[in-house]
N, CA, C and O atoms as a Maestro MAE file, in Angstrom:
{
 s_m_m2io_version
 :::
 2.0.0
}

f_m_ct {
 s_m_title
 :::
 protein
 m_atom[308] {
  # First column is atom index #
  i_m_mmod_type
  r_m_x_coord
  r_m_y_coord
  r_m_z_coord
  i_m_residue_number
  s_m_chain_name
  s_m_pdb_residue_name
  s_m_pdb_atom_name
  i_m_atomic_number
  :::
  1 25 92.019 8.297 -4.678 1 A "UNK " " N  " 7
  2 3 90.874 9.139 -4.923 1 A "UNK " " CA " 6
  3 2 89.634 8.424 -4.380 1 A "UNK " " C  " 6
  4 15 89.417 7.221 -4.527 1 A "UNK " " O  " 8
  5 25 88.938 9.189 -3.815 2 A "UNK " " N  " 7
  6 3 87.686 8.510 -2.989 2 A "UNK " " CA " 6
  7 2 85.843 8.563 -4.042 2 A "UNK " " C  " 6
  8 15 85.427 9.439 -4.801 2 A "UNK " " O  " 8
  9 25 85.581 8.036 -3.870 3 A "UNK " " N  " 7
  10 3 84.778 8.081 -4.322 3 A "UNK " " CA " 6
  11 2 83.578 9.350 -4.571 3 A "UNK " " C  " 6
  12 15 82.805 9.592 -5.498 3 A "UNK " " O  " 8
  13 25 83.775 9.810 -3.640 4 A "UNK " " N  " 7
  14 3 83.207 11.267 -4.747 4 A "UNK " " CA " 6
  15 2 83.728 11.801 -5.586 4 A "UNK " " C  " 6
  16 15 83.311 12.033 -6.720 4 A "UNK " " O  " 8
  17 25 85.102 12.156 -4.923 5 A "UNK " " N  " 7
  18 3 85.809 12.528 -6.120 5 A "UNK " " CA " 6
  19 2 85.757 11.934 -7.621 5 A "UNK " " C  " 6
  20 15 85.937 12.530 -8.684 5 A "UNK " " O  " 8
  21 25 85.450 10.553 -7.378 6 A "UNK " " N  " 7
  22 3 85.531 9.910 -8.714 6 A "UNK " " CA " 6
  23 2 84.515 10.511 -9.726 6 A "UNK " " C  " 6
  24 15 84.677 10.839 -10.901 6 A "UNK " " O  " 8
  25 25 83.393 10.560 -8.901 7 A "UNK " " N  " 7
  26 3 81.713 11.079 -9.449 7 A "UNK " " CA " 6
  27 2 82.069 12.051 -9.599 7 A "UNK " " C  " 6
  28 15 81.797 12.225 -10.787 7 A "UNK " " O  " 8
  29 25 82.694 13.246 -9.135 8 A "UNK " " N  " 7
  30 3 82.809 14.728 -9.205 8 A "UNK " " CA " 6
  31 2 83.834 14.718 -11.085 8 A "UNK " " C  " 6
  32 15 83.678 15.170 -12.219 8 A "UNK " " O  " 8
  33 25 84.651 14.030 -10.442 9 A "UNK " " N  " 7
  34 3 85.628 13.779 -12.350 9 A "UNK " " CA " 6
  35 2 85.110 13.184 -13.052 9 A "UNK " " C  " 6
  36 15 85.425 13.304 -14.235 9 A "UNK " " O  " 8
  37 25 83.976 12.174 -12.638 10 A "UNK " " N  " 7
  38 3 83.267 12.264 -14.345 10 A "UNK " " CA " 6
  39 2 81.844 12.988 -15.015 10 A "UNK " " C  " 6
  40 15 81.316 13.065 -16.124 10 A "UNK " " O  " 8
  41 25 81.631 13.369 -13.895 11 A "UNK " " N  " 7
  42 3 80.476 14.655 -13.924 11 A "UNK " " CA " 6
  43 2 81.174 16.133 -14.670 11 A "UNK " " C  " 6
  44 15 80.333 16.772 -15.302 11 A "UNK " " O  " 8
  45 25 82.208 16.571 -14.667 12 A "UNK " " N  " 7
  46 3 83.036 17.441 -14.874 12 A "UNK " " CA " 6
  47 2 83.857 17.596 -15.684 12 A "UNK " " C  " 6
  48 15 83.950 18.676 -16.267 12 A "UNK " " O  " 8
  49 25 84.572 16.697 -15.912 13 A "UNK " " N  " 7
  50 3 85.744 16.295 -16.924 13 A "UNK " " CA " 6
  51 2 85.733 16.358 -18.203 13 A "UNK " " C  " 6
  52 15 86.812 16.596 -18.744 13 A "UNK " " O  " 8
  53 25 84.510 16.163 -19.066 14 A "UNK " " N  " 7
  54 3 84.010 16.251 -19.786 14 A "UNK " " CA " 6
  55 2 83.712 17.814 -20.284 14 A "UNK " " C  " 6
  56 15 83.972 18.184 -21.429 14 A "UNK " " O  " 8
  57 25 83.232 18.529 -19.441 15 A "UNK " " N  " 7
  58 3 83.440 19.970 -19.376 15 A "UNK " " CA " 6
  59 2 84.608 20.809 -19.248 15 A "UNK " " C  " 6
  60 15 84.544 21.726 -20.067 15 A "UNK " " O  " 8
  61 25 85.638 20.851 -18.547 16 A "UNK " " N  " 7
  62 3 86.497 21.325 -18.261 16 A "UNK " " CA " 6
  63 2 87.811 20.741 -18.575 16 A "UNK " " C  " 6
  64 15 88.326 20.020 -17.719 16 A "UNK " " O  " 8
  65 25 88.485 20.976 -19.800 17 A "UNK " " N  " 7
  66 3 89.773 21.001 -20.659 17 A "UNK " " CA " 6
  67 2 90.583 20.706 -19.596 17 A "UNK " " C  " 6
  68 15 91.219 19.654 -19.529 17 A "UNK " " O  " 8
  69 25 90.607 21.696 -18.626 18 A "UNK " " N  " 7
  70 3 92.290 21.110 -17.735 18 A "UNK " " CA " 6
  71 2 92.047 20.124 -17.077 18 A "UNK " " C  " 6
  72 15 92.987 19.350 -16.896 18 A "UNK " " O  " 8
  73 25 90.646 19.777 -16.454 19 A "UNK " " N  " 7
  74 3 90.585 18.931 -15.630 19 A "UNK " " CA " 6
  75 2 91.190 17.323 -16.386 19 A "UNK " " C  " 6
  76 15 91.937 16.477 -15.895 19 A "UNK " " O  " 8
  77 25 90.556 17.363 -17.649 20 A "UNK " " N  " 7
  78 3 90.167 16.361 -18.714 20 A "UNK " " CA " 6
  79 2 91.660 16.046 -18.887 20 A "UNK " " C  " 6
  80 15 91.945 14.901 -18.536 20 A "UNK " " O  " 8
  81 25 92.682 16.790 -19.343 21 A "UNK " " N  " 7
  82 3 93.708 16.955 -19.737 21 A "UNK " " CA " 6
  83 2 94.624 16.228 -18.521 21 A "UNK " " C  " 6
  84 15 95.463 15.373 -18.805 21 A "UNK " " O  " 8
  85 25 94.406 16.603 -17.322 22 A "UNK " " N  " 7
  86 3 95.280 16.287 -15.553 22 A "UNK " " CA " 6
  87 2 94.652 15.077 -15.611 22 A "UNK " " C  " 6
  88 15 95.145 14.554 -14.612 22 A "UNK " " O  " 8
  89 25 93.656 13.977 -16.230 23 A "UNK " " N  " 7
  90 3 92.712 13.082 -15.765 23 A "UNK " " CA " 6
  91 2 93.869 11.900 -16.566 23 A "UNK " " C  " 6
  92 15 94.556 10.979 -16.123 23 A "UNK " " O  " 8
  93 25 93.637 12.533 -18.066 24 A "UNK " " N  " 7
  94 3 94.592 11.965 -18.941 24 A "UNK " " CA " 6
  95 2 95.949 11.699 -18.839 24 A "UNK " " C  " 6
  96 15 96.580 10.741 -19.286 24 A "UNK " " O  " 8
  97 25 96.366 12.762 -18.130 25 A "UNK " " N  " 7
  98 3 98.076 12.182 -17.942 25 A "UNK " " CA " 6
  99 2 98.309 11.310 -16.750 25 A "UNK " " C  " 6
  100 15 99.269 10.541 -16.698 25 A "UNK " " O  " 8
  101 25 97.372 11.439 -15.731 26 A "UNK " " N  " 7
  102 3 97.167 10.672 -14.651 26 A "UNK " " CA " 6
  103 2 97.170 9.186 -15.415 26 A "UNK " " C  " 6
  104 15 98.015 8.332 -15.150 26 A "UNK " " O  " 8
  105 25 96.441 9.055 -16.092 27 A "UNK " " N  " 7
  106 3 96.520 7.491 -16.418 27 A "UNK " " CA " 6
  107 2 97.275 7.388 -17.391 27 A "UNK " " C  " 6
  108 15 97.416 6.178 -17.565 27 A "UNK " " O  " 8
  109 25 97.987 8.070 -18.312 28 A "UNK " " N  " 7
  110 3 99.245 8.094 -18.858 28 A "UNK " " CA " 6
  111 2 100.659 7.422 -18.090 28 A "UNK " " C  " 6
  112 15 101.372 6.423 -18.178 28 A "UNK " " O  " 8
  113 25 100.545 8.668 -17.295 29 A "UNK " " N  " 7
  114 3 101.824 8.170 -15.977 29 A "UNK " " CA " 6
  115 2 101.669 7.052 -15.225 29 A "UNK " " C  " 6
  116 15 102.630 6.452 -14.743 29 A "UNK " " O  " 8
  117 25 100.427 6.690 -15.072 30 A "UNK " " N  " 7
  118 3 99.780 5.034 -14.284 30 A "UNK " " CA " 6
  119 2 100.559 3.713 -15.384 30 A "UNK " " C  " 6
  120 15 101.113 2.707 -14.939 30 A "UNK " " O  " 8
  121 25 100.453 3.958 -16.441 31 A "UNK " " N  " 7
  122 3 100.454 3.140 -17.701 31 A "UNK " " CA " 6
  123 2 102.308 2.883 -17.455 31 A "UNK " " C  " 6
  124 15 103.059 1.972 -17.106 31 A "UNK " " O  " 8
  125 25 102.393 4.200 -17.855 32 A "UNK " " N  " 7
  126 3 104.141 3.931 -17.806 32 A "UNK " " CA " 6
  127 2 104.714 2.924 -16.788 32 A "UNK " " C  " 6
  128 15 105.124 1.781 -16.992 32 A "UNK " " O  " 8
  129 25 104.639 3.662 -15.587 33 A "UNK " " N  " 7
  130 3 105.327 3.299 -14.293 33 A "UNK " " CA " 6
  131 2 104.438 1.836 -14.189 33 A "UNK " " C  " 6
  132 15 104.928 1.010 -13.418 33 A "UNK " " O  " 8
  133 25 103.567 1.562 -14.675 34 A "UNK " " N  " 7
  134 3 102.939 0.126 -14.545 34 A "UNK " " CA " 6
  135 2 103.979 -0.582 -15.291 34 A "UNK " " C  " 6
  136 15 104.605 -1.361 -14.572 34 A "UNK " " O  " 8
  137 25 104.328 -0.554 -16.422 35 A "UNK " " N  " 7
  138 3 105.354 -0.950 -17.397 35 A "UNK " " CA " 6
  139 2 106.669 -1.319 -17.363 35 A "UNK " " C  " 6
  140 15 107.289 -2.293 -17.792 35 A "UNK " " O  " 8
  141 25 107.112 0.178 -16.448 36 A "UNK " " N  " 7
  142 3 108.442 -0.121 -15.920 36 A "UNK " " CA " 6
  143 2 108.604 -0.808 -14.661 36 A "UNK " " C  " 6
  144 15 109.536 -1.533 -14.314 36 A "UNK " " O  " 8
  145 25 107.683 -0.518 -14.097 37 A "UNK " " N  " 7
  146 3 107.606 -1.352 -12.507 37 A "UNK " " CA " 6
  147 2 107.850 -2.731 -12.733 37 A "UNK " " C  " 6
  148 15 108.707 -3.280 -12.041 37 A "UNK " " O  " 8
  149 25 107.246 -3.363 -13.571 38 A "UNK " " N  " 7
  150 3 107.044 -4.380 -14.045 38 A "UNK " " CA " 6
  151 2 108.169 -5.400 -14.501 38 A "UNK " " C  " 6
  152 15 108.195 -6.630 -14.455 38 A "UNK " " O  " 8
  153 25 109.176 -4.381 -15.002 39 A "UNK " " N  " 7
  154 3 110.730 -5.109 -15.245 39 A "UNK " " CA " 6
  155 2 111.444 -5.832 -13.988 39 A "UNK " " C  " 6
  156 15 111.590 -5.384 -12.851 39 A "UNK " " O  " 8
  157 25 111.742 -6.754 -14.379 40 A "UNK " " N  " 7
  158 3 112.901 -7.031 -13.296 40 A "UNK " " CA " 6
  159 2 113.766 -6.255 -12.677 40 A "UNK " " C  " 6
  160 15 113.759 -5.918 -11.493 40 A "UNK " " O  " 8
  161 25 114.475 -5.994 -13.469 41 A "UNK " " N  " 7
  162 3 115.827 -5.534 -13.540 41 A "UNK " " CA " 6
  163 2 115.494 -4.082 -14.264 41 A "UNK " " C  " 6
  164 15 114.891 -4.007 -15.334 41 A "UNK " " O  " 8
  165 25 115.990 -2.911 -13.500 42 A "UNK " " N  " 7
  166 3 115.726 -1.636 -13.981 42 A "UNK " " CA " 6
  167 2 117.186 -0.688 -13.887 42 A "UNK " " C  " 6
  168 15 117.895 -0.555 -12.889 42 A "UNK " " O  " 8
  169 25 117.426 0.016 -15.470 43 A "UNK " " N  " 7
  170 3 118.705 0.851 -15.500 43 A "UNK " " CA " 6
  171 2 118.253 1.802 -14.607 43 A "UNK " " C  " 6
  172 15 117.055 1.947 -14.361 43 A "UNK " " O  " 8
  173 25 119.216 2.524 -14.057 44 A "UNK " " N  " 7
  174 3 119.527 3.512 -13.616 44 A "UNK " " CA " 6
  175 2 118.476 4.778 -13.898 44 A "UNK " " C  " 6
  176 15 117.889 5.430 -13.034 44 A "UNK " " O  " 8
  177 25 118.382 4.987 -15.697 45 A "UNK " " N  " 7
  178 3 117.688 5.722 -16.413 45 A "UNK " " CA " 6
  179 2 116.607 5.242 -16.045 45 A "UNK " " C  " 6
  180 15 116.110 6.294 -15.642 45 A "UNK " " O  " 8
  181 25 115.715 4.367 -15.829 46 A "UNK " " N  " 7
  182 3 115.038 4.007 -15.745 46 A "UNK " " CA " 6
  183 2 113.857 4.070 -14.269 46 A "UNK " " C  " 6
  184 15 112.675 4.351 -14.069 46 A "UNK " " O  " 8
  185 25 114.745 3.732 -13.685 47 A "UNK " " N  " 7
  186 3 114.706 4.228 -12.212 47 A "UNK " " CA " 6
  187 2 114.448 5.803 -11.635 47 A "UNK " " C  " 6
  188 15 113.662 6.223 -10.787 47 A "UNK " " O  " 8
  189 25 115.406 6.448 -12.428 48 A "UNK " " N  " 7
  190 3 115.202 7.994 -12.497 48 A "UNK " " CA " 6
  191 2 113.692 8.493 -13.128 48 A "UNK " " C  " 6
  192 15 112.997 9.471 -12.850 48 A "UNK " " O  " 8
  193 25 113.440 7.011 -14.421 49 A "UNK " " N  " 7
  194 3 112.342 7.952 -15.101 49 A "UNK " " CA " 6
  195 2 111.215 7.520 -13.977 49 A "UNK " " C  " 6
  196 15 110.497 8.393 -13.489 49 A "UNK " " O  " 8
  197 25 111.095 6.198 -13.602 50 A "UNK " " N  " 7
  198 3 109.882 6.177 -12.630 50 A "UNK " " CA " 6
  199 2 109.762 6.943 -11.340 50 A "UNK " " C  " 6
  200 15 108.691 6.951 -10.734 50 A "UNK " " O  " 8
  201 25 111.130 7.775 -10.770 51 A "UNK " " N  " 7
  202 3 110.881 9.239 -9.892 51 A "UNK " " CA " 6
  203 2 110.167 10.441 -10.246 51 A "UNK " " C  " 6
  204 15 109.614 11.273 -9.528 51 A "UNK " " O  " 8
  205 25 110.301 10.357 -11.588 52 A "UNK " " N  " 7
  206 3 110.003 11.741 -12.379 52 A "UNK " " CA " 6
  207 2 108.898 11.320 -12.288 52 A "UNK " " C  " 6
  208 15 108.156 11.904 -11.498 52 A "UNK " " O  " 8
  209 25 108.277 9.959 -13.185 53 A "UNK " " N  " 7
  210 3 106.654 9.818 -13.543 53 A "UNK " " CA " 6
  211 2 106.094 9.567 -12.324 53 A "UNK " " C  " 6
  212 15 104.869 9.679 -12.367 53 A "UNK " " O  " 8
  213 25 106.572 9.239 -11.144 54 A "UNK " " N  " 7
  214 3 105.558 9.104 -10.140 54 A "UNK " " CA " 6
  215 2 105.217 10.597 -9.178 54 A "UNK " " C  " 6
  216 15 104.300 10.846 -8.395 54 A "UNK " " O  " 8
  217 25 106.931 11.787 -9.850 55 A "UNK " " N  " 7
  218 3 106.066 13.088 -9.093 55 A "UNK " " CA " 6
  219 2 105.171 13.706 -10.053 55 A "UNK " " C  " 6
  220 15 104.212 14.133 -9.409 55 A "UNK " " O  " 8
  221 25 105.060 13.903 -11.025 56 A "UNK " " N  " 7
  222 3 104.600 14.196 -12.293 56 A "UNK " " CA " 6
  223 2 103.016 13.747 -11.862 56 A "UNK " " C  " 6
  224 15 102.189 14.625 -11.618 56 A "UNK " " O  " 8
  225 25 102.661 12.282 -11.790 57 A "UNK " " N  " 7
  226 3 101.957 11.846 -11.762 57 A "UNK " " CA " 6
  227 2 101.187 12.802 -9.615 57 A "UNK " " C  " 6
  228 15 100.382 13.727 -9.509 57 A "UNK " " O  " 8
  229 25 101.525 12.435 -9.053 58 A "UNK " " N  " 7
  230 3 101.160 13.268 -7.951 58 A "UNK " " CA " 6
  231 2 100.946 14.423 -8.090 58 A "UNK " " C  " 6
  232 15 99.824 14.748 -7.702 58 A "UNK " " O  " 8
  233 25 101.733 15.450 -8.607 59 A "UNK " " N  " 7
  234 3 101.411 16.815 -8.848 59 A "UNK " " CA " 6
  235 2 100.233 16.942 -9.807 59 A "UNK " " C  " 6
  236 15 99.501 17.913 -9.618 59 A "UNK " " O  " 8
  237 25 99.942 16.124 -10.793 60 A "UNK " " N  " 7
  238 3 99.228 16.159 -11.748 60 A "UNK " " CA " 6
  239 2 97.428 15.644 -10.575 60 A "UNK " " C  " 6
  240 15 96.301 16.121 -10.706 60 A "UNK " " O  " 8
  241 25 97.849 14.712 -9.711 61 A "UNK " " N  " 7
  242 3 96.588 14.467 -8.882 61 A "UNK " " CA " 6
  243 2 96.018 15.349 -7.792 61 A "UNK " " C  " 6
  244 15 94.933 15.151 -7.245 61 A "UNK " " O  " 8
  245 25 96.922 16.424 -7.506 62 A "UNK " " N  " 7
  246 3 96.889 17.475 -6.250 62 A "UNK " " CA " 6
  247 2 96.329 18.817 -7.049 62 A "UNK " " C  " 6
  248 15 95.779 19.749 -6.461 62 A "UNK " " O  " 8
  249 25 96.512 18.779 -8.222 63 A "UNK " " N  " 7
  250 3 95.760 19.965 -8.851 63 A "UNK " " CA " 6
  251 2 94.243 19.317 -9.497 63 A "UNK " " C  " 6
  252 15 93.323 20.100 -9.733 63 A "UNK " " O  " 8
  253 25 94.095 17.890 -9.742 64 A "UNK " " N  " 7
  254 3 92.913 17.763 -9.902 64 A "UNK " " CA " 6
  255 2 91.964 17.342 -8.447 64 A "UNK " " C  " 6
  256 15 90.753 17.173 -8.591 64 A "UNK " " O  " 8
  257 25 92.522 17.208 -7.228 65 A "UNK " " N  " 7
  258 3 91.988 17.348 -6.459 65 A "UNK " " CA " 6
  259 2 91.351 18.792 -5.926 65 A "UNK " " C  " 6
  260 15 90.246 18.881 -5.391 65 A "UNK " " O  " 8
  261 25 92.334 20.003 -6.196 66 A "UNK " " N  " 7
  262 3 91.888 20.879 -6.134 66 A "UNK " " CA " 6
  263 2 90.945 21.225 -6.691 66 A "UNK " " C  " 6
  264 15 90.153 21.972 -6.117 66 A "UNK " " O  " 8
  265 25 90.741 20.830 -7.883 67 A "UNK " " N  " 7
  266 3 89.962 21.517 -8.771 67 A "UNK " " CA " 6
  267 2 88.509 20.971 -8.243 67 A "UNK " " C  " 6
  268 15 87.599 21.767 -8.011 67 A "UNK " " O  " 8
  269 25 88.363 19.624 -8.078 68 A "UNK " " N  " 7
  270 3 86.804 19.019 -7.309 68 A "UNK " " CA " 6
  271 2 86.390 19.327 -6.659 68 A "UNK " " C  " 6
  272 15 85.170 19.429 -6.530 68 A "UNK " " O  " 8
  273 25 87.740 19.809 -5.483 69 A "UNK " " N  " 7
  274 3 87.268 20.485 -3.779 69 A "UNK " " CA " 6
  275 2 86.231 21.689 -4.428 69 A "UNK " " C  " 6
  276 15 85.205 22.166 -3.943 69 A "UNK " " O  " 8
  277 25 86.761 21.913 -5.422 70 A "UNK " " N  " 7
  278 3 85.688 23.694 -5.874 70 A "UNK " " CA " 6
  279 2 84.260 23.479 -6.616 70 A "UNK " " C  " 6
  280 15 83.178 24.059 -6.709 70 A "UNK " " O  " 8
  281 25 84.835 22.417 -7.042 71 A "UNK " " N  " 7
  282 3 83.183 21.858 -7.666 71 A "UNK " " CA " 6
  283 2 82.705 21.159 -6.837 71 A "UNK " " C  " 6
  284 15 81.500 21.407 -6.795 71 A "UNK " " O  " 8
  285 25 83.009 20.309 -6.045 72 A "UNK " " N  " 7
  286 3 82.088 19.913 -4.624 72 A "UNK " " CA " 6
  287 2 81.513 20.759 -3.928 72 A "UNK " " C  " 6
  288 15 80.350 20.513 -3.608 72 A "UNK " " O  " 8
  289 25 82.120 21.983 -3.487 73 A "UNK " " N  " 7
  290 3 81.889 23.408 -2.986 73 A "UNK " " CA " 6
  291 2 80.530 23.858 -3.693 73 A "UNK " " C  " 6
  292 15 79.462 24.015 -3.101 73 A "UNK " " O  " 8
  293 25 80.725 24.019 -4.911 74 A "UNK " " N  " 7
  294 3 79.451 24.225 -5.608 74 A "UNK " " CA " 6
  295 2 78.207 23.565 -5.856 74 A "UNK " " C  " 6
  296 15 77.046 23.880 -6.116 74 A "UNK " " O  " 8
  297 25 78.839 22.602 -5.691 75 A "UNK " " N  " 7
  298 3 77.854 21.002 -5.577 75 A "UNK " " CA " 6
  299 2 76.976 21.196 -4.316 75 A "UNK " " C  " 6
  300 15 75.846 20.709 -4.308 75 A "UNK " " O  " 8
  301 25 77.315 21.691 -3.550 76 A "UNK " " N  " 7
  302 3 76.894 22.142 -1.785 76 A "UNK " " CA " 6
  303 2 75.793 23.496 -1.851 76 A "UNK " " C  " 6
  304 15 74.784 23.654 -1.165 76 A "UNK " " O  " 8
  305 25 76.186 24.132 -2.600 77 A "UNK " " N  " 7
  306 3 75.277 25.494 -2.546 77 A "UNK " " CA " 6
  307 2 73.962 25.413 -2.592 77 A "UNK " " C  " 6
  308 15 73.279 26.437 -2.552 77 A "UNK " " O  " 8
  :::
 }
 m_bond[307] {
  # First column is bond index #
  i_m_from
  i_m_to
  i_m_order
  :::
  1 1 2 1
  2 2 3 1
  3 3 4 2
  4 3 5 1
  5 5 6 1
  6 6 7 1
  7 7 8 2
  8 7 9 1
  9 9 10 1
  10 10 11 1
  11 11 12 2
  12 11 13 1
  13 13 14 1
  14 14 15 1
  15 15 16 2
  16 15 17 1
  17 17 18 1
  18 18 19 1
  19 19 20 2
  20 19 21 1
  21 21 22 1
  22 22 23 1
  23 23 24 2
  24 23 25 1
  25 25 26 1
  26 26 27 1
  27 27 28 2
  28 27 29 1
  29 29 30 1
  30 30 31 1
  31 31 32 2
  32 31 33 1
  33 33 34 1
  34 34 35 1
  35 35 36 2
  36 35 37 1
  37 37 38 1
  38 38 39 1
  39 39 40 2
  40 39 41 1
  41 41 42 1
  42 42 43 1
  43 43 44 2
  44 43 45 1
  45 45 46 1
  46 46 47 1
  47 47 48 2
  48 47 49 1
  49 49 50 1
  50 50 51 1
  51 51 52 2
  52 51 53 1
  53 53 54 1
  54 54 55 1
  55 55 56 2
  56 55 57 1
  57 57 58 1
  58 58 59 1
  59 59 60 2
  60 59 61 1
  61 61 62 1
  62 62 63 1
  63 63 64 2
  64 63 65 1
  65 65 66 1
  66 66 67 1
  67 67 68 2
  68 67 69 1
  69 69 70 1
  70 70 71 1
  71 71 72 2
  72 71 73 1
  73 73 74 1
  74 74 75 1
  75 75 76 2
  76 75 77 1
  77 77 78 1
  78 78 79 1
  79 79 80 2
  80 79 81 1
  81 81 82 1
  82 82 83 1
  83 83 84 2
  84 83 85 1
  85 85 86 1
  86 86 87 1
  87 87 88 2
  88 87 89 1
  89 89 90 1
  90 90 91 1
  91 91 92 2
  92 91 93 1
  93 93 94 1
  94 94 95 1
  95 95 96 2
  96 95 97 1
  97 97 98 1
  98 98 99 1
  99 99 100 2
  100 99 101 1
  101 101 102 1
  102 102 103 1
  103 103 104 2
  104 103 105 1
  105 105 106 1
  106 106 107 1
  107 107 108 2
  108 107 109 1
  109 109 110 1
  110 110 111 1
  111 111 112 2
  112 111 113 1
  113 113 114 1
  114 114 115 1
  115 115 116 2
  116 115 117 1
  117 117 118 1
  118 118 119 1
  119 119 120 2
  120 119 121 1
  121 121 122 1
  122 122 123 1
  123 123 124 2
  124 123 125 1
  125 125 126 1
  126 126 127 1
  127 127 128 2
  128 127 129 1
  129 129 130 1
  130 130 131 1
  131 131 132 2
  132 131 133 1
  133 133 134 1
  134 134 135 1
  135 135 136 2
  136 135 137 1
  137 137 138 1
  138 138 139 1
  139 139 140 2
  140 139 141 1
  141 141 142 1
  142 142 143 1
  143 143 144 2
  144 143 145 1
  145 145 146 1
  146 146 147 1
  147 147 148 2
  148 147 149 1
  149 149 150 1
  150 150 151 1
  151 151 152 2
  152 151 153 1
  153 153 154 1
  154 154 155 1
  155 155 156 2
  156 155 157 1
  157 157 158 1
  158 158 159 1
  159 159 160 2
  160 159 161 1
  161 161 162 1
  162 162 163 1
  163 163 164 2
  164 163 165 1
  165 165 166 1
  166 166 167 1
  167 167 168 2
  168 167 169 1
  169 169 170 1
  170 170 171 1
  171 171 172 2
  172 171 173 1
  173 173 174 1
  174 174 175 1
  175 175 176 2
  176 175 177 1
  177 177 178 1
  178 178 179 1
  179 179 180 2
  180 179 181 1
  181 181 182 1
  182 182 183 1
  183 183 184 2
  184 183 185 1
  185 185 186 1
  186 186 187 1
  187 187 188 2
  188 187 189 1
  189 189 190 1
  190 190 191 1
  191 191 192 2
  192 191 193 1
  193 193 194 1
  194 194 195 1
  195 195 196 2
  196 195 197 1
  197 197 198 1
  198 198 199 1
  199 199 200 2
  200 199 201 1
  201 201 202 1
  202 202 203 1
  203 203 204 2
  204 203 205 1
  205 205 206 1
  206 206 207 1
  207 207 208 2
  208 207 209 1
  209 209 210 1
  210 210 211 1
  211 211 212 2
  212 211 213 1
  213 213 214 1
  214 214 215 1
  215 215 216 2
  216 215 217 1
  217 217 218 1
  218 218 219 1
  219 219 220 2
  220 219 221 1
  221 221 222 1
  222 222 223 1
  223 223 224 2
  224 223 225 1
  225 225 226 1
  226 226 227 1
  227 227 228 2
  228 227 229 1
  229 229 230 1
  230 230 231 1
  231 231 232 2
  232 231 233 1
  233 233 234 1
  234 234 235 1
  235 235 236 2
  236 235 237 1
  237 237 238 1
  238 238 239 1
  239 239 240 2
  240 239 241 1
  241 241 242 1
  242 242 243 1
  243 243 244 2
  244 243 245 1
  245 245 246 1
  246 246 247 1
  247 247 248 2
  248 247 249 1
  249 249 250 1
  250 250 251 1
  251 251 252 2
  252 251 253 1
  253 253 254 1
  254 254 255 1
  255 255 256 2
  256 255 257 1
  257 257 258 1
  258 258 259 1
  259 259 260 2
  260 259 261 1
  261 261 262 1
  262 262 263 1
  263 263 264 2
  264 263 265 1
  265 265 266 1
  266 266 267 1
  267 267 268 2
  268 267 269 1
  269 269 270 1
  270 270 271 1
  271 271 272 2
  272 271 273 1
  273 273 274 1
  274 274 275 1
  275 275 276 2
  276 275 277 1
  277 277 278 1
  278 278 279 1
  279 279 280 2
  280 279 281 1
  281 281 282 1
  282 282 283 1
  283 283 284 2
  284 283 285 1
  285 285 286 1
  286 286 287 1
  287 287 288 2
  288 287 289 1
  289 289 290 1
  290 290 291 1
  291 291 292 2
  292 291 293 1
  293 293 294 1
  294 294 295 1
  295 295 296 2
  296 295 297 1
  297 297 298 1
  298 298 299 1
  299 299 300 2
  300 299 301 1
  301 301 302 1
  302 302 303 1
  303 303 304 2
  304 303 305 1
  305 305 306 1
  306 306 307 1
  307 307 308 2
  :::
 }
}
């Protein structure tokens, strides 16, 4: 995330529930996969879960990117 964007999510985020909510699991899913990454040695299960949390975590960043592109947009008017 670039730096407007950053300013745009905390100008906003605060206002807007989904954004706030996509901001939160973003660093939810950061936390995890920081955790598990972190193991040596990783089960199988484990491995699977850091596929899941790292698309989870992307999909969760492509809809809050969207959402800025529209408030930057407005930011412009």
């Amino acid at each position: 995330m670039d730096t407007r964007e950053r300013e745009l999510l905390e100008k906003y985020a605060p206002r807007d529930e989904e954004l706030q909510t996509l901001r939160d699991e973003h660093v939810l899913y950061e936390k995890q996969l920081e955790k598990l990454e972190a193991k040596p040695y990783k089960t199988p299960d484990e491995q699977q879960q850091i596929k899941l949390l790292k698309k989870q975590k992307l999909e969760g960043k492509t809809k809050m990117v969207a959402i800025l592109e529209r408030y930057a947009k407005e930011d412009n008017l």
